[in-house]
Steps between C-alpha positions, in 0.01 A plus 500: 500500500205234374520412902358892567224536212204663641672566852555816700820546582738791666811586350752755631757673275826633660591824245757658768612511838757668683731368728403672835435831629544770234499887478159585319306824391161545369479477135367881538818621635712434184509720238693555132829662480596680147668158391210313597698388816280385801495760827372564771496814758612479855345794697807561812536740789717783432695654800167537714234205549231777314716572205497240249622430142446280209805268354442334148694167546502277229401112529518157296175332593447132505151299567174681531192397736164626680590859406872503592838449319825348601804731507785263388759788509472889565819793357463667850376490826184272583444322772190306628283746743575860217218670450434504124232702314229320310229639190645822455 
């Protein structure tokens, strides 16, 4: 460390990474269930194209970055390309 006194230097710091492609939502999507449980709500077509409906599914989240969150694991259906709903 004596070697770098009054040097600039660039250091990088690895917190977390993932290990290829994962399924992500924006951190605005998720909201609190009643046990504190992480969720977030799928908007899906219902019968028609123009009918559509809201399903609360229920996630485990992992790492976090430039505004969206990793879903590790999800008690229903979510799939990469589902509309979800954001700030409400």
């Amino acid at each position: 460390m004596e070697a770098l006194r009054d040097q600039n230097v660039r250091v990088r710091v690895s917190v977390g990474s993932t290990q290829g492609a994962v399924l992500a939502v924006p951190v605005a999507a998720l909201t609190a269930g009643p046990g504190g449980e992480s969720r977030v709500e799928v908007q899906r077509a219902k019968g028609t194209e123009t009918e559509l409906v809201t399903e609360l599914v229920t996630v485990t989240t992992g790492l976090a970055a430039e505004g969206f969150v990793e879903i590790v694991s999800a008690d229903g259906d979510l799939e990469a390309g589902d509309l979800v709903v954001v700030g409400r």
